[in-house]
PyMOL Python script that loads the backbone (N, CA, C, O; Angstrom):
from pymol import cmd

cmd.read_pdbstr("""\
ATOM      1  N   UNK A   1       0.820  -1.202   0.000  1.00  0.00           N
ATOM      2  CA  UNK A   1       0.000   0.000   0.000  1.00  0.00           C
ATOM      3  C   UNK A   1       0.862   1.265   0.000  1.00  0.00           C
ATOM      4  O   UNK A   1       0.417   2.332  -0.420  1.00  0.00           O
ATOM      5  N   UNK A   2       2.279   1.108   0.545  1.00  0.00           N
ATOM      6  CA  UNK A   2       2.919   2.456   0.505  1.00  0.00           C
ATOM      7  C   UNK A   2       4.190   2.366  -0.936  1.00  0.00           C
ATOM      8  O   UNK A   2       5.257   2.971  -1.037  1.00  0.00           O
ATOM      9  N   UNK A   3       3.695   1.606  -1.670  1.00  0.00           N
ATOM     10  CA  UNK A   3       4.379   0.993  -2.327  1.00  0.00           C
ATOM     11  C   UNK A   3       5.813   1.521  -2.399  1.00  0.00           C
ATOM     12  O   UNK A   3       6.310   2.414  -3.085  1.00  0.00           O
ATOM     13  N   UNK A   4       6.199   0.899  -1.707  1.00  0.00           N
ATOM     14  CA  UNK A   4       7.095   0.634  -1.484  1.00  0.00           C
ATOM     15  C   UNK A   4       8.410  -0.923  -1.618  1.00  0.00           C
ATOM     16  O   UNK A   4       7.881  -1.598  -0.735  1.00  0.00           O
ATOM     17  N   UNK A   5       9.206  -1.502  -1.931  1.00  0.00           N
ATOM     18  CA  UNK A   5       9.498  -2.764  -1.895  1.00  0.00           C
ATOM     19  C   UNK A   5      10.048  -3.393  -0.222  1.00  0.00           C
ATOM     20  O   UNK A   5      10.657  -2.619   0.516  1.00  0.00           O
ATOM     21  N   UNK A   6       9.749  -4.850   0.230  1.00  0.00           N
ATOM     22  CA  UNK A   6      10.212  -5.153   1.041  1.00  0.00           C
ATOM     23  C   UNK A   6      11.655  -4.760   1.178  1.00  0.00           C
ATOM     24  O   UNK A   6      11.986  -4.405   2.309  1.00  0.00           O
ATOM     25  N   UNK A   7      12.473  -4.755   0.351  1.00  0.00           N
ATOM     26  CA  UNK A   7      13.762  -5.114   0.319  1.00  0.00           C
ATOM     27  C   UNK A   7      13.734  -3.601   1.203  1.00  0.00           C
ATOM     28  O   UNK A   7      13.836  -3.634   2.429  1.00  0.00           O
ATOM     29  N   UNK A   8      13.623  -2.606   0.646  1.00  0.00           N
ATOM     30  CA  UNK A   8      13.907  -1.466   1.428  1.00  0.00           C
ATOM     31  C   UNK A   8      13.088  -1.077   2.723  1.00  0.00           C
ATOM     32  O   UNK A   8      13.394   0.001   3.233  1.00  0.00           O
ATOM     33  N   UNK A   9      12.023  -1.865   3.357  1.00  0.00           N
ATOM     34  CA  UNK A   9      11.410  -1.618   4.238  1.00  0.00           C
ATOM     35  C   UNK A   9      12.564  -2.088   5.361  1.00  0.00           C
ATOM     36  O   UNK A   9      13.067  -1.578   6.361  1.00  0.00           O
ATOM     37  N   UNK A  10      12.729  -3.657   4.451  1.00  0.00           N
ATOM     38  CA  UNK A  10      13.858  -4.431   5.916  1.00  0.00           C
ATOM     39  C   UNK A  10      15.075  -3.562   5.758  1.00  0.00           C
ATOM     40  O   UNK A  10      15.951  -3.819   6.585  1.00  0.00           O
ATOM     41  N   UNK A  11      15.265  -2.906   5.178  1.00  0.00           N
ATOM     42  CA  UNK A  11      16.704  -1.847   4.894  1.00  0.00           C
ATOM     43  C   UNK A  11      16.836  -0.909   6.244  1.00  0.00           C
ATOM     44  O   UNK A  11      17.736  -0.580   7.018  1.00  0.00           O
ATOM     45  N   UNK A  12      15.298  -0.645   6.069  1.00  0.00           N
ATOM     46  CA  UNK A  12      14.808   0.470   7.413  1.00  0.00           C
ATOM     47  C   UNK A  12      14.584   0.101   8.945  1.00  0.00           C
ATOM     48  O   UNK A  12      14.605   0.663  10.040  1.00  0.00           O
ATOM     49  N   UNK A  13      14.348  -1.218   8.381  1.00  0.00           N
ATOM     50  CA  UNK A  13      14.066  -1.819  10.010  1.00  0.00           C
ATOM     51  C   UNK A  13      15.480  -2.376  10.690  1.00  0.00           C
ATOM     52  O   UNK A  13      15.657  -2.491  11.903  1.00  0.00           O
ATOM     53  N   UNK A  14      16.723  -2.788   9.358  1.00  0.00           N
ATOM     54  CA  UNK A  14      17.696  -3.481  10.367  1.00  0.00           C
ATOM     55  C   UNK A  14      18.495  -2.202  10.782  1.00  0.00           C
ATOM     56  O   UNK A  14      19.361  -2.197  11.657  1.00  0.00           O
ATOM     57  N   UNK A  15      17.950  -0.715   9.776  1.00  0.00           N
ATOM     58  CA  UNK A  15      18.998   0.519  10.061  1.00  0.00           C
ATOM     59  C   UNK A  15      20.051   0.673   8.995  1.00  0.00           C
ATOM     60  O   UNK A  15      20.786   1.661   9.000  1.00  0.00           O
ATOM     61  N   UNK A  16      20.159  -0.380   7.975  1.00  0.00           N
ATOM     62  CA  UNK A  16      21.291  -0.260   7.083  1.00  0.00           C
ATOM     63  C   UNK A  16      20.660   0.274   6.091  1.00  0.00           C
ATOM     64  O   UNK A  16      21.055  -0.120   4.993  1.00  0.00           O
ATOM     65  N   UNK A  17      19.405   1.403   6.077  1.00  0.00           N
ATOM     66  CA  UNK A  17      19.477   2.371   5.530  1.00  0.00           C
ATOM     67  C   UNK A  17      18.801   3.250   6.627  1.00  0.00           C
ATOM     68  O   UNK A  17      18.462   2.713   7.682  1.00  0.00           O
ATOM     69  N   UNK A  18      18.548   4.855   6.376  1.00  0.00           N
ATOM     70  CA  UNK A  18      18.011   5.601   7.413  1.00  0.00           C
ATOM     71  C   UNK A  18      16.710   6.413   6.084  1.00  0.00           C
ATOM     72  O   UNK A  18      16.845   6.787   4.919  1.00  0.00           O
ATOM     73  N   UNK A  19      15.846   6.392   6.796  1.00  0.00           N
ATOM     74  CA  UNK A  19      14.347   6.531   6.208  1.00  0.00           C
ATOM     75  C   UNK A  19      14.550   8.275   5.957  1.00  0.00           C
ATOM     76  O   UNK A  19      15.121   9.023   6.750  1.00  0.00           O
ATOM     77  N   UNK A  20      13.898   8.697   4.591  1.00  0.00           N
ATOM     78  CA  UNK A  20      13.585  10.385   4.471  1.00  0.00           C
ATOM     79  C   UNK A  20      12.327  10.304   5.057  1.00  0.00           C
ATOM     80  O   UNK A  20      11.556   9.361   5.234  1.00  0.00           O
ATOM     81  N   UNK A  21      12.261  11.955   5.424  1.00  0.00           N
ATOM     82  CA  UNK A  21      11.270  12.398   6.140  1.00  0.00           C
ATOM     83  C   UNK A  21       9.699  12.063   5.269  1.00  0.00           C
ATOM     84  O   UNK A  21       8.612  11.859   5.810  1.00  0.00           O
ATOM     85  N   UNK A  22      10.005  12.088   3.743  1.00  0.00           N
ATOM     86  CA  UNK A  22       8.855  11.838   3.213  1.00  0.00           C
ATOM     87  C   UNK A  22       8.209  10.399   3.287  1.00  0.00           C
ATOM     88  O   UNK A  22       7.020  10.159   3.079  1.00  0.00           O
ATOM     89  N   UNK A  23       9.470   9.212   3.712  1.00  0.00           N
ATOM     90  CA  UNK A  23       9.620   8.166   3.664  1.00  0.00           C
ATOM     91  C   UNK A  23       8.100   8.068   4.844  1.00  0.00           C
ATOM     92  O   UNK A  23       6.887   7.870   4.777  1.00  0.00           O
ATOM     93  N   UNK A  24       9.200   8.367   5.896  1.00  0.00           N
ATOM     94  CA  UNK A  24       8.467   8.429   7.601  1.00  0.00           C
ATOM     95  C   UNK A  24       6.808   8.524   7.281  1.00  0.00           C
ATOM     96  O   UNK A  24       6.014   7.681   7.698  1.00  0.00           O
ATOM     97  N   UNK A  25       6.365   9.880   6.340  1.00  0.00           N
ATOM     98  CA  UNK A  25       5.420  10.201   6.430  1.00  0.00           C
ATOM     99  C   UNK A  25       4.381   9.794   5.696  1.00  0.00           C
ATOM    100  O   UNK A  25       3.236  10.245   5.697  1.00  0.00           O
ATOM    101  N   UNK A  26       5.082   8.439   4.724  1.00  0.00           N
ATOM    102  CA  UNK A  26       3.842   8.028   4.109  1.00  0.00           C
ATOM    103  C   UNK A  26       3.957   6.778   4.718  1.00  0.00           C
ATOM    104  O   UNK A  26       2.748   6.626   4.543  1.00  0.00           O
ATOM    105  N   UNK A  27       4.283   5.750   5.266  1.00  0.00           N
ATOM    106  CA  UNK A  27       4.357   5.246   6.138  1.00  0.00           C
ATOM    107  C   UNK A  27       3.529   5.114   6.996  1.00  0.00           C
ATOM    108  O   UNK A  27       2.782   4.154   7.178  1.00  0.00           O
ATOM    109  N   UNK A  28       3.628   6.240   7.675  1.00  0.00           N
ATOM    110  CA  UNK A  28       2.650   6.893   9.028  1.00  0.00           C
ATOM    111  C   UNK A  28       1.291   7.190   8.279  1.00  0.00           C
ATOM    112  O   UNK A  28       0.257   7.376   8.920  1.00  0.00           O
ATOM    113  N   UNK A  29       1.326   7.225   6.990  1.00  0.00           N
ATOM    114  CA  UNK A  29      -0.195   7.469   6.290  1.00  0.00           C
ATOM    115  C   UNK A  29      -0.734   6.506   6.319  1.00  0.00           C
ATOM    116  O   UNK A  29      -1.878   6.260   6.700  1.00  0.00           O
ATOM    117  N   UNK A  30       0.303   5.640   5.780  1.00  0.00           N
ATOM    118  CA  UNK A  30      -0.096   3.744   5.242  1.00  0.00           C
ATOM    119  C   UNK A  30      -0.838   3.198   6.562  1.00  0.00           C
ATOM    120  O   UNK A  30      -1.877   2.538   6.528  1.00  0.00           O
ATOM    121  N   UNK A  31      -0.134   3.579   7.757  1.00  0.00           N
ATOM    122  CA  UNK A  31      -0.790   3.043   8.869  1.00  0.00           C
ATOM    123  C   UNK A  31      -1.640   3.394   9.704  1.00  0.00           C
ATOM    124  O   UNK A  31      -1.917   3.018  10.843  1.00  0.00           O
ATOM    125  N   UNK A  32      -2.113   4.317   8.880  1.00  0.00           N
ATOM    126  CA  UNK A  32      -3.018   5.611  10.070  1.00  0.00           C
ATOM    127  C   UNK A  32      -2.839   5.680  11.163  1.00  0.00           C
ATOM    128  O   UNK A  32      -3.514   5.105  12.017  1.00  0.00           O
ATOM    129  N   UNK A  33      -1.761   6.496  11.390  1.00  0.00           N
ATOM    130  CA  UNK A  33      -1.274   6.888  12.188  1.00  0.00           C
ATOM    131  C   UNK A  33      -1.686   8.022  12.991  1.00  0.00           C
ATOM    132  O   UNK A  33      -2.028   8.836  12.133  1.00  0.00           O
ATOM    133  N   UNK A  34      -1.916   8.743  14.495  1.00  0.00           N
ATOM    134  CA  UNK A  34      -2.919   9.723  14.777  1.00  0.00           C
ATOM    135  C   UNK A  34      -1.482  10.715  14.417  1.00  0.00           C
ATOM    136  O   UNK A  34      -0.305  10.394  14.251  1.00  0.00           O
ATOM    137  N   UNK A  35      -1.948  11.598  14.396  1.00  0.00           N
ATOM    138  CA  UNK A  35      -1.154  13.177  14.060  1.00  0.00           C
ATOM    139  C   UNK A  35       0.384  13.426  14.916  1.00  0.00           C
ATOM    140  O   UNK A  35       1.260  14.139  14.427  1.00  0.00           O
ATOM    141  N   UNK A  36       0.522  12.836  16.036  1.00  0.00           N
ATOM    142  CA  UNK A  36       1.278  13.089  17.626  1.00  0.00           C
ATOM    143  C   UNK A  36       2.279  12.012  16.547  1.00  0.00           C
ATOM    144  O   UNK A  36       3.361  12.278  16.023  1.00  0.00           O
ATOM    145  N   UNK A  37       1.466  10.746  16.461  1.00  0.00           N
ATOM    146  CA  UNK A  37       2.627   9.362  16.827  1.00  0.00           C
ATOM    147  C   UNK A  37       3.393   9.824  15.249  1.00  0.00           C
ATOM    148  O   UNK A  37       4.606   9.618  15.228  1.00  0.00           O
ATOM    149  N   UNK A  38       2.994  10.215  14.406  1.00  0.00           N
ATOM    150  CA  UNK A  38       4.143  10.984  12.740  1.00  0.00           C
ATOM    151  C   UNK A  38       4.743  11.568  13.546  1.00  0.00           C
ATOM    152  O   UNK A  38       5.774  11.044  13.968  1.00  0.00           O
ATOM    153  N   UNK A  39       4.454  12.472  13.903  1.00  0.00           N
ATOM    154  CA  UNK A  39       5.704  13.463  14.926  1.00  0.00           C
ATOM    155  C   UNK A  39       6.724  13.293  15.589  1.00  0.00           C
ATOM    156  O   UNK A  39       7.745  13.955  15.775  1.00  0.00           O
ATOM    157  N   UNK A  40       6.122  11.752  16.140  1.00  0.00           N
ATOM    158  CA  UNK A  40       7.243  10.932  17.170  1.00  0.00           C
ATOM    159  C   UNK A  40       8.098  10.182  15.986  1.00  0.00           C
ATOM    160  O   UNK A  40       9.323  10.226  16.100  1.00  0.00           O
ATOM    161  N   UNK A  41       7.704   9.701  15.192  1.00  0.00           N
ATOM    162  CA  UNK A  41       8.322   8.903  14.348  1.00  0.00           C
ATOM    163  C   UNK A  41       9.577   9.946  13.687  1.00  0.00           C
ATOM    164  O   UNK A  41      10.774   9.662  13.737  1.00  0.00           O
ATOM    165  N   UNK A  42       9.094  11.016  13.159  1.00  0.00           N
ATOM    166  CA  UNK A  42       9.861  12.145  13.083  1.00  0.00           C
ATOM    167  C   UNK A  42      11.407  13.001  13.610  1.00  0.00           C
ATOM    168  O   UNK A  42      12.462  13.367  13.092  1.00  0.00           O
ATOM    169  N   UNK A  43      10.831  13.023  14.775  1.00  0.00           N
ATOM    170  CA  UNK A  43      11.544  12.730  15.549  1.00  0.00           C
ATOM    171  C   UNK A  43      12.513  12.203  16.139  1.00  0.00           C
ATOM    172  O   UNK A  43      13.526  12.715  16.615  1.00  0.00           O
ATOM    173  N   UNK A  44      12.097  10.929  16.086  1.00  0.00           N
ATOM    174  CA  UNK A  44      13.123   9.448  16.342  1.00  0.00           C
ATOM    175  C   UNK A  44      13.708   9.997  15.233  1.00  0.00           C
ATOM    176  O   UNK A  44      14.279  10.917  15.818  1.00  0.00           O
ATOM    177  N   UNK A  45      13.948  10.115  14.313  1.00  0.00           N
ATOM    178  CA  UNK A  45      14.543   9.911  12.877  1.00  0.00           C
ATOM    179  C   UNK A  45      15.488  11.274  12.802  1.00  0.00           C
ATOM    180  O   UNK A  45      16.484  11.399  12.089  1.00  0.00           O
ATOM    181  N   UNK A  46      14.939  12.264  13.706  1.00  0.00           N
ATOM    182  CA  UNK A  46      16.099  13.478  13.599  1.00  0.00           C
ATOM    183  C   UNK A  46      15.565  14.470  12.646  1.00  0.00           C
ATOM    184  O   UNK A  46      16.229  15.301  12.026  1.00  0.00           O
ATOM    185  N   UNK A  47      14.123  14.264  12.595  1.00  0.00           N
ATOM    186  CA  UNK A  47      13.529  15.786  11.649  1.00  0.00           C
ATOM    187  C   UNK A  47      12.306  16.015  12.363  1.00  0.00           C
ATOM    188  O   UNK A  47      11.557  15.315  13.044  1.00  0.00           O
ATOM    189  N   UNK A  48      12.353  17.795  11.817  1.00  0.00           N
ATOM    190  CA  UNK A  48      11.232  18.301  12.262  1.00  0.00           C
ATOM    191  C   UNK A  48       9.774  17.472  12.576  1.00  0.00           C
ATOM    192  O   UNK A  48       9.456  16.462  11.948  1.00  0.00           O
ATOM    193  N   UNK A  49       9.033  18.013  13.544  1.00  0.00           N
ATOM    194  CA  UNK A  49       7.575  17.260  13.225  1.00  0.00           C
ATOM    195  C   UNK A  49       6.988  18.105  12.139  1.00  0.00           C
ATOM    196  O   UNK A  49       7.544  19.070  11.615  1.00  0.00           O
ATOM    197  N   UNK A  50       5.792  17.631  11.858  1.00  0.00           N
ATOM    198  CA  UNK A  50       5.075  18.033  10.340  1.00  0.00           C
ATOM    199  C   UNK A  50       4.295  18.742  10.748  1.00  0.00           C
ATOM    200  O   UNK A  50       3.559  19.143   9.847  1.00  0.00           O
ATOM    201  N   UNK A  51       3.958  19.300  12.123  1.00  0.00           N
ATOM    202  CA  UNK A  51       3.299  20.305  12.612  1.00  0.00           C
ATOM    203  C   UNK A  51       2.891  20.535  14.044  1.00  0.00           C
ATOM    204  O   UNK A  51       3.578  19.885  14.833  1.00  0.00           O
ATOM    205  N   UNK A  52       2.199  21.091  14.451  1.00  0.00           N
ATOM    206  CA  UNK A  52       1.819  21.142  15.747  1.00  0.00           C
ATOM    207  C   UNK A  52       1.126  20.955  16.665  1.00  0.00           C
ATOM    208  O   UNK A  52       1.163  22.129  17.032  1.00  0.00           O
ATOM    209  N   UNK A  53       0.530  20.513  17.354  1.00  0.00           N
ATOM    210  CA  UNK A  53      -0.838  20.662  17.959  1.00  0.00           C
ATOM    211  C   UNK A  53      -0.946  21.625  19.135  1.00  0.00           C
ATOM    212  O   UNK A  53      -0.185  21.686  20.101  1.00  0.00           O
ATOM    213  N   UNK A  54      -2.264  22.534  18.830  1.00  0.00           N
ATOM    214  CA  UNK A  54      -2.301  23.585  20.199  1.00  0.00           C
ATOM    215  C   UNK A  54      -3.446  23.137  20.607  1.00  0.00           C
ATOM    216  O   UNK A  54      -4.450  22.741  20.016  1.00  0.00           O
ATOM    217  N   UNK A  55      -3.033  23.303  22.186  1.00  0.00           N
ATOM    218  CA  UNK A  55      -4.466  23.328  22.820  1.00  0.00           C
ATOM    219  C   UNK A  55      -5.181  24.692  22.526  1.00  0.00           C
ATOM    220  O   UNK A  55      -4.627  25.781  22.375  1.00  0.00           O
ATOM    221  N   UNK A  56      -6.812  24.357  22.466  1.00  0.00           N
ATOM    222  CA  UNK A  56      -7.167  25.727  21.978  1.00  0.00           C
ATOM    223  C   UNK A  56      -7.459  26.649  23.572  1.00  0.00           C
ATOM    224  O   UNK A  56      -7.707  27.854  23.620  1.00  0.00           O
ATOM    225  N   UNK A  57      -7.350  25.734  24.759  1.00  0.00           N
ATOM    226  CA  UNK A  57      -7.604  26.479  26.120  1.00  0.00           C
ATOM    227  C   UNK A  57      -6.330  27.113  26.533  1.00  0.00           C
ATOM    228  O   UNK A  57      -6.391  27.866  27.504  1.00  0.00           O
ATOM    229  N   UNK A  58      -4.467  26.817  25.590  1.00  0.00           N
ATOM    230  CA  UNK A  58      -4.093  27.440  26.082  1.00  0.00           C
ATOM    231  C   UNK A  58      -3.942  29.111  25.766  1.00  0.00           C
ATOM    232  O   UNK A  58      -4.220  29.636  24.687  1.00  0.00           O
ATOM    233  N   UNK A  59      -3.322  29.964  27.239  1.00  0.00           N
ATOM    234  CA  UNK A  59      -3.517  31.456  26.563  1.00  0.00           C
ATOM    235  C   UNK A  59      -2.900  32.340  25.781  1.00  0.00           C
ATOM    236  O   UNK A  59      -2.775  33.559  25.890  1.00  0.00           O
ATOM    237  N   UNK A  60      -2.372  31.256  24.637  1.00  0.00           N
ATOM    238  CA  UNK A  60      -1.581  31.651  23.265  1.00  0.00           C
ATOM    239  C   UNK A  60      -2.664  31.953  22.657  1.00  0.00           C
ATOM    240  O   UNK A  60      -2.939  33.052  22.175  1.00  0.00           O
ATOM    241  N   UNK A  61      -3.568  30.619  22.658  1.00  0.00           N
ATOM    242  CA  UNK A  61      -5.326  30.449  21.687  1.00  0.00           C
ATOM    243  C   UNK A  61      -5.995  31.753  22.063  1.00  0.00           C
ATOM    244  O   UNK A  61      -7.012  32.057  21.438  1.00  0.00           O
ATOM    245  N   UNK A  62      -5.639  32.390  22.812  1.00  0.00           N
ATOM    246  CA  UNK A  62      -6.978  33.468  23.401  1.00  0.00           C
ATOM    247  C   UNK A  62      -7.158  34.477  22.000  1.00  0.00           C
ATOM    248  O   UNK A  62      -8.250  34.472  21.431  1.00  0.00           O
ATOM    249  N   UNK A  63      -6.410  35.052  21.652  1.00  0.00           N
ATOM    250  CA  UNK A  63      -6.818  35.518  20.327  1.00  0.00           C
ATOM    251  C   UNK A  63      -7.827  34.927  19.142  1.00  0.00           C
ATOM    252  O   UNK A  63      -8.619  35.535  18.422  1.00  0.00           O
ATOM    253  N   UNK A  64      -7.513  33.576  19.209  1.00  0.00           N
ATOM    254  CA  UNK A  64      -8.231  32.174  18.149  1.00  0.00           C
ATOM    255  C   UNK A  64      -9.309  32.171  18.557  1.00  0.00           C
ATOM    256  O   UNK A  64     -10.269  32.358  17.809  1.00  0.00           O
ATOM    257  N   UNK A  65      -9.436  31.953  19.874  1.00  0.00           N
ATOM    258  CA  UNK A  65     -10.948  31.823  20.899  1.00  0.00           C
ATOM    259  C   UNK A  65     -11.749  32.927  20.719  1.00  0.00           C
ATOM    260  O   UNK A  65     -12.892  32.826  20.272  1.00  0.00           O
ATOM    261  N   UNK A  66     -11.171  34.122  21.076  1.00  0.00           N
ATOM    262  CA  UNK A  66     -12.342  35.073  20.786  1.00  0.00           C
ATOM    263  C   UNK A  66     -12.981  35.293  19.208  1.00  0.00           C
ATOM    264  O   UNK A  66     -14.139  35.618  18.944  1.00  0.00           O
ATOM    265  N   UNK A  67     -11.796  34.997  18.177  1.00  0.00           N
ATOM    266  CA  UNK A  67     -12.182  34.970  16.974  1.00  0.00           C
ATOM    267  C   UNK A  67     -12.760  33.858  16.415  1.00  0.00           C
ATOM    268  O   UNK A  67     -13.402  34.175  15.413  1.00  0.00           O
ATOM    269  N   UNK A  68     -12.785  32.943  16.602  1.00  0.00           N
ATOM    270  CA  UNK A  68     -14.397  31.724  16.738  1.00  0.00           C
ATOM    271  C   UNK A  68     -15.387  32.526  17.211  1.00  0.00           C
ATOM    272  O   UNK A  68     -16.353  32.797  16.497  1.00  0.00           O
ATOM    273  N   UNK A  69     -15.235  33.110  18.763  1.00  0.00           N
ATOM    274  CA  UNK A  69     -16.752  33.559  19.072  1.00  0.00           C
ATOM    275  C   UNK A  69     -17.449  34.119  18.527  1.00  0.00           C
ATOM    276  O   UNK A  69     -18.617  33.797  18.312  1.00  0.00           O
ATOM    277  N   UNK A  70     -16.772  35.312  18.094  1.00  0.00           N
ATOM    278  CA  UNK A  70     -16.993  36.557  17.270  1.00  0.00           C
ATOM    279  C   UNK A  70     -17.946  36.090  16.144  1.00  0.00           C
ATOM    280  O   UNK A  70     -19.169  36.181  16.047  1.00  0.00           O
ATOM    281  N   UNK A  71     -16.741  35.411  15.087  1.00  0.00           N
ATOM    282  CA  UNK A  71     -17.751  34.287  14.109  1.00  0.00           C
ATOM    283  C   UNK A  71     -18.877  33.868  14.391  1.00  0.00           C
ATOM    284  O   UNK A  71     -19.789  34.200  13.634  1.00  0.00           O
ATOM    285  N   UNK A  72     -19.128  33.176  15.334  1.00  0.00           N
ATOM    286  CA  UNK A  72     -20.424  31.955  15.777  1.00  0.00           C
ATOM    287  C   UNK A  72     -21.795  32.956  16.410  1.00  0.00           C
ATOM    288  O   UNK A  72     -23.001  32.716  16.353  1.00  0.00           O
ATOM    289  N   UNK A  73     -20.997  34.251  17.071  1.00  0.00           N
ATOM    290  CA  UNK A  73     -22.455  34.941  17.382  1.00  0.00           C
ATOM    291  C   UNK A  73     -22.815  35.681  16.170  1.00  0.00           C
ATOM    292  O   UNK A  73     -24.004  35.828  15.885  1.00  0.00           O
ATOM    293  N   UNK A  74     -21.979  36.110  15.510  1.00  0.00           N
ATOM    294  CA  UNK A  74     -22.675  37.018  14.379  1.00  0.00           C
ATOM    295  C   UNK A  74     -22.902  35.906  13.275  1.00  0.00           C
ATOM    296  O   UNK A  74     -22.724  36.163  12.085  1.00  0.00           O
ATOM    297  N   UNK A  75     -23.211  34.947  13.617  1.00  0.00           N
ATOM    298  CA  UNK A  75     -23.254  33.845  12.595  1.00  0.00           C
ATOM    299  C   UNK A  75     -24.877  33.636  13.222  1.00  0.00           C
ATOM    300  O   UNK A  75     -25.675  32.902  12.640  1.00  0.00           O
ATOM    301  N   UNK A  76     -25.111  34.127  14.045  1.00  0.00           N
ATOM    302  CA  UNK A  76     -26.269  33.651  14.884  1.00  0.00           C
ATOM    303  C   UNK A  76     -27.911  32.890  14.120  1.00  0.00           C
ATOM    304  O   UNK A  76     -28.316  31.737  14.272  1.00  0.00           O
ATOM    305  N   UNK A  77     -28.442  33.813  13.461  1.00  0.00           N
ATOM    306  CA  UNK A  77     -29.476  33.019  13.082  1.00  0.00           C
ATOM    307  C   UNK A  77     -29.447  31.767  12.057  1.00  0.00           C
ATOM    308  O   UNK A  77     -30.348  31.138  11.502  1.00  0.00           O
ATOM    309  N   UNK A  78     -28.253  31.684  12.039  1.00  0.00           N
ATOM    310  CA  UNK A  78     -27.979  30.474  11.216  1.00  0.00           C
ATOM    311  C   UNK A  78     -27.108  29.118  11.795  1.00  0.00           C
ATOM    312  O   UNK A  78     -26.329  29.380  12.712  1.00  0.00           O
ATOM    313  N   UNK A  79     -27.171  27.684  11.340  1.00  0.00           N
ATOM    314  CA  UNK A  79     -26.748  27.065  12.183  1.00  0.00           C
ATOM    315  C   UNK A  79     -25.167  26.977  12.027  1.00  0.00           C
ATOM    316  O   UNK A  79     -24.771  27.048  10.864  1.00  0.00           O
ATOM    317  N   UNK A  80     -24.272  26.843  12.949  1.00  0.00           N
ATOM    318  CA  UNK A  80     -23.040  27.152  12.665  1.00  0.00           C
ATOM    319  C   UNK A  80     -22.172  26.114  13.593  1.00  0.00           C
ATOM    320  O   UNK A  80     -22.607  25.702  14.669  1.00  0.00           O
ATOM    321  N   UNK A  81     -21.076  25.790  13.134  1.00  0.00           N
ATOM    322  CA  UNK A  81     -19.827  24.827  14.474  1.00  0.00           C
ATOM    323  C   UNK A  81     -18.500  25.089  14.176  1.00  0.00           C
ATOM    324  O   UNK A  81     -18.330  25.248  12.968  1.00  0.00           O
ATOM    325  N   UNK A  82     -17.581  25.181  14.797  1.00  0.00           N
ATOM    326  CA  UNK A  82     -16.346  25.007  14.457  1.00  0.00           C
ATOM    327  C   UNK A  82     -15.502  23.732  14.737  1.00  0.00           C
ATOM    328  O   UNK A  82     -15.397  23.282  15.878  1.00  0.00           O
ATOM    329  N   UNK A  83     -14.870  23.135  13.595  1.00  0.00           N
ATOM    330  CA  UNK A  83     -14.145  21.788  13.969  1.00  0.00           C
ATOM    331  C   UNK A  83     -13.157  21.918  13.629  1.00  0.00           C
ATOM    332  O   UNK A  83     -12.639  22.671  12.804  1.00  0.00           O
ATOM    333  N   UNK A  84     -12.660  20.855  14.525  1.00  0.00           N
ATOM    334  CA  UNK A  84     -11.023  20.919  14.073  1.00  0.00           C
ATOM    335  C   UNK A  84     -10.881  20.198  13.221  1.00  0.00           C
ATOM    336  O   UNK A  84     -11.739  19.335  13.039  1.00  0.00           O
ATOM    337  N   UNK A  85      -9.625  20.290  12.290  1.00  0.00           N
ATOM    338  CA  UNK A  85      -9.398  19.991  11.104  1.00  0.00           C
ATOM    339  C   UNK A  85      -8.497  18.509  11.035  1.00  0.00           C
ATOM    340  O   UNK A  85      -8.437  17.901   9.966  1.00  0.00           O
ATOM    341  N   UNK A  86      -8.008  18.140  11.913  1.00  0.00           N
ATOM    342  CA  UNK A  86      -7.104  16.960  11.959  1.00  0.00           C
ATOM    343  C   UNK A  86      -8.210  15.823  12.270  1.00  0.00           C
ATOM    344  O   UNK A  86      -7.869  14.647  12.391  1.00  0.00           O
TER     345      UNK A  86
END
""", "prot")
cmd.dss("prot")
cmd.show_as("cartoon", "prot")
cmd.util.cbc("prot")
cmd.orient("prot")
């Protein structure tokens, strides 16, 4: 599914090759992987994660938070939600 060949998967697993980051990340697709555990895999491997996760309660979000609200009341007579995207 990640088509990929065995020969180079076991390459990756005995270490006698070292995986690219794009490698890591389709991989982590192939296996549905939640968002955190790519990151960790990432990681292990010595590259950036592929992004971030914020809590939206912390008070970095407070700007984000009020600008949802803002949205959702003047959104009012209509039905409205905000979701997260991951």
């Amino acid at each position: 599914m990640a088509d990929v060949s065995s020969w180079h998967i076991s390459f990756i697993e005995t270490g006698r090759i070292s995986p690219s980051r794009a490698m890591i990340l389709r991989l982590a697709d192939v296996l549905d992987l939640p968002h955190t555990d790519s990151n960790l895999l990432l990681h292990s491997a010595g590259y950036a994660p592929a992004g971030t996760q914020l809590d939206l309660g912390a008070d970095d979000m407070k700007p984000v938070r009020e600008a949802l609200t803002l949205i959702l009341d003047n959104h009012n007579l209509y039905p409205a939600l905000v979701m997260d995207g991951s």
